[in-house]
C-alpha positions, 0 to 999 in steps of 0.5 A: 391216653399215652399214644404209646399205651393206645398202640399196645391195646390196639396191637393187643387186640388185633392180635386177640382178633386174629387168633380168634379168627383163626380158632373160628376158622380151623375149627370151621371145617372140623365142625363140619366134618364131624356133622358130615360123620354123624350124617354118615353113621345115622341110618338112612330111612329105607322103605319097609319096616326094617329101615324103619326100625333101624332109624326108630331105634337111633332116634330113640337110643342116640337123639331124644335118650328115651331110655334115660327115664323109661329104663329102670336103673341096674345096681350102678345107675345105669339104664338096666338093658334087661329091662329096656324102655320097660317103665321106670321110676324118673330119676330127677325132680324138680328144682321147685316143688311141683305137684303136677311132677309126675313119679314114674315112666311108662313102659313104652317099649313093645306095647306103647301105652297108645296106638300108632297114630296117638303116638304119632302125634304124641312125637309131632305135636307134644299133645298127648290123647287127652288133648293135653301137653306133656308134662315135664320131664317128657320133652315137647317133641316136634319130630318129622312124621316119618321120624315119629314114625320109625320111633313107633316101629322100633318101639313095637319091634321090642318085646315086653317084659313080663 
């Protein structure tokens, strides 16, 4: 190889190294901030039941976006929030047919379709009452017990729809 056309893909990339760096670097701190930010508007879990509450529903409506399958769909797609995590149809199927796929979502907000320490460990484990693990679409859940915690309280705070 020409010694003159080696320098150039040197150069090139040692310039391509710099820049990449100073991408990695400036966006460094950007990261962080915006981590720092969403640390900052989570509620902060508080002893008693509202603090409970407040962080139950962040976790349910920001984080594991439970209303995108137990929310029926209004006329426009979108979760109907008349009827919040009231139970609904799921709205994806399976690339590959599966018949263990299940067809709807129960109603979770109010009464959850089990009790405190079932859903507890529903939200820790994955594992629901049965002894078996979900089934997709539900995540796995593997949440802090104080976190799973709060999920319930907020689920329990909501009232029914009849």
């Amino acid at each position: 190889m020409h010694p003159r056309l080696m320098y150039r893909r040197l150069a090139f990339f040692s310039i391509s190294a710099t820049i990449a760096l100073t991408l990695i670097w400036s966006g460094f701190p950007l990261a962080l901030a915006q981590e720092s930010n969403a640390k900052k508007n989570a509620p902060q879990h508080q002893a008693g039941a509202g603090g409970d509450v407040a962080r139950g529903k962040y976790i349910v409506e920001s984080v594991a976006m439970c209303g995108q399958c137990h929310t029926p769909r209004d006329s426009n797609g979108n979760p109907d929030r008349s009827r919040w995590l009231q139970g609904a149809s799921i709205p994806w199927m399976p690339s590959q047919p599966d018949s263990n796929w299940p067809l709807s979502a129960p109603r979770i907000g109010g009464t959850p379709p089990a009790d405190d320490a079932d859903m507890v460990k529903l939200l820790t484990t994955g594992v629901w009452t049965t002894g078996d693990h979900l089934r997709f679409p539900m995540p796995q859940f593997r949440m802090e017990r104080g976190d799973a915690e709060a999920v319930v309280a907020y689920l329990k705070s909501l009232t029914p729809v009849q």
